[in-house]
C-alpha positions in Angstrom: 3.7 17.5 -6.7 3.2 21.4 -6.1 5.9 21.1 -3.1 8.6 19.8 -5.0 10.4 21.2 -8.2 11.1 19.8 -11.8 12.9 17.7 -13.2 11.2 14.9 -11.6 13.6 12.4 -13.5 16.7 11.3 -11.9 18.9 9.5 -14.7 21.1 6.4 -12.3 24.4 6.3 -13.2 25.0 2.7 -12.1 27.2 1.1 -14.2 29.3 3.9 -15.6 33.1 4.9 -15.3 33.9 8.5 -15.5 34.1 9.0 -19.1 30.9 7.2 -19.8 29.1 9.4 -17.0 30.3 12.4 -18.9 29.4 11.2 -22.1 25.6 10.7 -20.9 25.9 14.3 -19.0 26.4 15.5 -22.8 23.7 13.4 -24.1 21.0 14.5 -21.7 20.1 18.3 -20.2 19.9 19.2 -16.8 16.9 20.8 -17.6 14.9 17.4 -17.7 16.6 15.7 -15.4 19.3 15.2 -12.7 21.8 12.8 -12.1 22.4 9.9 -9.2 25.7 9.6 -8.3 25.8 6.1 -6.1 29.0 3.5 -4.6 30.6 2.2 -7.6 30.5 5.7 -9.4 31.5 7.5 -6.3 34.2 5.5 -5.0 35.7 4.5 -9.3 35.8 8.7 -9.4 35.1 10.5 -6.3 33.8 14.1 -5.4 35.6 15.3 -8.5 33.4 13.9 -10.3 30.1 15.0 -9.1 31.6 18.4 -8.7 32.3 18.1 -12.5 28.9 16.9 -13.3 27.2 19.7 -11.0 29.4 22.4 -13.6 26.9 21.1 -16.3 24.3 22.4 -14.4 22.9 19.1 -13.0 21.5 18.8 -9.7 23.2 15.9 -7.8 21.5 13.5 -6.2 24.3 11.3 -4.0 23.2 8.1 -3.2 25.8 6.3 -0.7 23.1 4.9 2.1 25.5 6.5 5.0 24.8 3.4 7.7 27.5 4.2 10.5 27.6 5.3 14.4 25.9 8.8 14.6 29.0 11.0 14.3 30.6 9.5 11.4 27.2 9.6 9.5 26.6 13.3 10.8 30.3 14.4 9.2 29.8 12.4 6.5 26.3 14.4 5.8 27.9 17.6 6.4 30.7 16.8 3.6 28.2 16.3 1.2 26.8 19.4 2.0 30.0 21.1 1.4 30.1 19.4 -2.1 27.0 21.2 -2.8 24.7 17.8 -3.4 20.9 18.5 -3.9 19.5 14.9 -1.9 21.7 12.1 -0.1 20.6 9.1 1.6 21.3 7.4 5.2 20.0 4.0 6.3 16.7 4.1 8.5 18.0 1.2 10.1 21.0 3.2 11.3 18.7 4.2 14.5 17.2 7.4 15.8 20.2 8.8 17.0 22.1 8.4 13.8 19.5 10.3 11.6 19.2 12.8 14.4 23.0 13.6 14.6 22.3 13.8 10.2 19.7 16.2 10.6 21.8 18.3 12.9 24.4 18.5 10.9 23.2 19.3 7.9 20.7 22.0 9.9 23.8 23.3 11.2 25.5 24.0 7.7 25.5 27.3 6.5 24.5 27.5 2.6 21.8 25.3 0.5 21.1 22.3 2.6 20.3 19.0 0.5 17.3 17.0 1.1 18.1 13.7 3.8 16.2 11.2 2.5 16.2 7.9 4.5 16.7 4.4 2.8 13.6 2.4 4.6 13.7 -1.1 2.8 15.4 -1.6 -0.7 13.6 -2.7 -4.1 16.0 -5.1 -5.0 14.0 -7.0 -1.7 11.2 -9.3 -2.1 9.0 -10.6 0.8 11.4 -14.0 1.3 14.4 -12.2 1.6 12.9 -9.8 4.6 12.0 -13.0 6.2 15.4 -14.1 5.6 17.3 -11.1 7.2 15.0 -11.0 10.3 12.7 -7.9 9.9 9.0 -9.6 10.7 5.7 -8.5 8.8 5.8 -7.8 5.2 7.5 -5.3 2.9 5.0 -2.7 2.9 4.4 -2.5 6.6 8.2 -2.1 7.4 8.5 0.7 4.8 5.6 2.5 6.4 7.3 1.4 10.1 10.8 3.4 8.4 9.6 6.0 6.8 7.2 7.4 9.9 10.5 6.7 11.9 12.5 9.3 10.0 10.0 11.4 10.0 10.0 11.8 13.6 13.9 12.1 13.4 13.3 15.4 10.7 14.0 13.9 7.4 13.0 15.1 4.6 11.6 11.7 2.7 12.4 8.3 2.2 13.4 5.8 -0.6 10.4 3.3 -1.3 9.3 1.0 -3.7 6.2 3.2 -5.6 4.0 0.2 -4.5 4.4 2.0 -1.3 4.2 5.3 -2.1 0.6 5.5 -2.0 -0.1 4.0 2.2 3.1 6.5 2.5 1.5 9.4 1.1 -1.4 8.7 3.5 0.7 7.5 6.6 3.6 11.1 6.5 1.6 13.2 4.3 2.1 15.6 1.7 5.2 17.2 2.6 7.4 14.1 2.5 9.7 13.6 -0.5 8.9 10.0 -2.1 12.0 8.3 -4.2 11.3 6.1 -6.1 13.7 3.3 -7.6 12.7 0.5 -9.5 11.0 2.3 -12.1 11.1 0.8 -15.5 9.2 2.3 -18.9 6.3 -0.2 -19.9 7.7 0.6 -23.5 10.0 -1.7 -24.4 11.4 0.6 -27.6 12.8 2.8 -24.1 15.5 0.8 -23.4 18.0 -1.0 -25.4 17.6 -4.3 -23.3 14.0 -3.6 -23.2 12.4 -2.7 -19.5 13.4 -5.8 -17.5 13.3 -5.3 -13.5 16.8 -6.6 -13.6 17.6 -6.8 -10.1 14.6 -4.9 -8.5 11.6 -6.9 -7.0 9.1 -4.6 -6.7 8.5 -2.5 -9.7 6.4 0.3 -11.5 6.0 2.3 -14.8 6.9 6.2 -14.3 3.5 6.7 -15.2 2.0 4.5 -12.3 4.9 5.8 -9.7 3.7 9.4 -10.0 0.0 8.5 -9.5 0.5 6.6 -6.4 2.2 9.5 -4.9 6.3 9.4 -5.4 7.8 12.9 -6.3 10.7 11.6 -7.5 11.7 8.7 -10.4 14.9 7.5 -10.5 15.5 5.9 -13.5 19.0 3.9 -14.7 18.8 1.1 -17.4 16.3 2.2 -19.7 17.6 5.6 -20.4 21.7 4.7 -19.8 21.8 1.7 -21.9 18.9 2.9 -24.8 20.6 3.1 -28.0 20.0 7.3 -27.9 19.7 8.2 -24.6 18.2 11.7 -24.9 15.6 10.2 -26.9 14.7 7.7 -24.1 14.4 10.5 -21.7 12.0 12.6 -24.0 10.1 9.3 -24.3 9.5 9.0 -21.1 8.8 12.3 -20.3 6.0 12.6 -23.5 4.5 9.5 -21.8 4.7 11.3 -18.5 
């Protein structure tokens, strides 16, 4: 953890329109957490949006999985850039030559680059549904496939279940950036709904993610939807 900087908890967004993302931007402090900006936020509300919750102080982490030919990907990086993001996310699956035209883009900017972080295979995937979109050997073994893949390409991390995050700590080393979705409080008092996975397969307490090796937790449900929101975050973080 001694590469990476506090706060380690990114609060998801998913789910809110623009007044409601204020409204938890309020709640919370940029001091104990940051904010994940992802597709339905992003396209309901656009940059403004993030550039209004960056004014609050939060560090924004912009989630869109760019998946695209290399230049389109490459521009798109280098806009986020310019919007003054802290991490962004591409699609390892995008090819070599798509995360290298990213990397050169965003190396090529001339200010505080964001972290590249590549999406390798998403939570929300069990083991039958990999079968069922073509990608042979198991969960695990393509995340670790992915993730030394953008390494190679200069990345600075992936996206991986934190039941990975431990054979990917081994396999890239120290100095890769592990995020982590899918992470759900084992305290039920959290969240209003409680901790369900809702739709994420392969889950973990914050507590668990951490000691397997993630440097990251990006949490949604459990702090958005909790009944006080600030207090779900301080929970979590005392448990922490």
């Amino acid at each position: 953890m001694s590469h990476f900087r506090e706060p380690y908890i990114i609060v998801a967004l998913d789910g809110c329109d623009e007044s409601r993302a204020l409204n938890l931007a309020e709640q919370l402090n940029p001091q104990y957490c940051r904010l994940k900006v992802g597709k339905e936020l992003f396209t309901r509300c656009g940059p403004q949006l993030v550039q209004r919750l960056q004014d609050k102080g939060y560090s924004i982490f912009l989630d869109l999985k760019y998946h695209d030919i290399p230049n389109t990907v490459a521009s798109a990086c280098l806009a986020a850039a310019e919007l003054g993001v802290w991490m962004l996310t591409l699609h390892v699956l995008g090819g070599m030559n798509m995360m290298l035209a990213a990397r050169e883009a965003i190396d090529g900017y001339i200010g505080q680059r964001p972290l590249l972080i590549g999406v390798t295979i998403l939570t929300s995937h069990n083991e039958l549904e990999i079968k069922k979109i073509g990608l042979a050997d198991t969960a695990a073994a393509n995340v670790t496939r992915l993730a030394l893949m953008a390494a190679e390409c200069g990345l600075d991390g992936v996206t991986c279940s934190a039941r990975e995050a431990a054979q990917l700590r081994t396999a890239c080393g120290d100095a890769c950036c592990l995020v982590t979705p899918g992470v759900r409080p084992a305290n039920s008092v959290v969240s209003s709904q409680g901790s369900k996975p809702d739709d994420q397969q392969r889950v973990m307490t914050p507590q668990a993610a951490l000691a397997a090796g993630s440097n990251y937790l990006v949490i949604g449900r459990p702090i958005t939807q909790a009944i006080d929101p600030a207090q779900a975050l301080t929970t979590i973080l005392e448990q922490l």
